[in-house]
N, C-alpha and C positions, 0 to 999 in steps of 0.2 A: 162678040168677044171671042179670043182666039181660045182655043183649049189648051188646060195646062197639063202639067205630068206634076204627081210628087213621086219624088223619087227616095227608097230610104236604102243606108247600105246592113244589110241585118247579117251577113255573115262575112268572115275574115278572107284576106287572102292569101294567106303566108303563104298555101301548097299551088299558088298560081302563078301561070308566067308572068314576066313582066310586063305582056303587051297587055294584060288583062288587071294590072294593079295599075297602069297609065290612065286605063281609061276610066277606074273609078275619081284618080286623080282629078285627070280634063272633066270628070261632072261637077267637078267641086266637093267634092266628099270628103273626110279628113277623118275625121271618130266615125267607127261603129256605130250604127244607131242613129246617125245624124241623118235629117230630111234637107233636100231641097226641090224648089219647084223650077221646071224647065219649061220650055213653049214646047208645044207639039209639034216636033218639024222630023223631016228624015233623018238628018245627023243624027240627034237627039235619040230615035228610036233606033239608029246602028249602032249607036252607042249602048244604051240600055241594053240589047239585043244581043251582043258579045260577054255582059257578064248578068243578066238573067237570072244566073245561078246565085248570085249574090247580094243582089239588091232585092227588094218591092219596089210596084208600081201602081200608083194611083191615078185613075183621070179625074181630073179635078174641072 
């Protein structure tokens, strides 16, 4: 079985650029607080990896 990621987004992005409020976008995020689970691939982790500051990560 492949490994997952949950991903949550726990802080805001108002004071961020825009290329950093996109990519919470492209993870599917939408409300604060909201999880979802990703596949473990590179995109995935370049994405996660550029806003870090804002989300959690779990491997699941």
């Amino acid at each position: 079985m492949a490994k997952q990621l949950k991903i949550t987004w726990t802080k805001s992005f108002i004071a961020c650029p825009q290329t950093q409020r996109d990519t919470i976008k492209s993870l599917g995020l939408r409300k604060l607080h909201q999880s979802v689970i990703k596949d473990d691939c590179p995109e995935i982790r370049g994405q996660v990896n550029k806003v870090i500051h804002l989300v959690q990560v779990e491997e699941i």
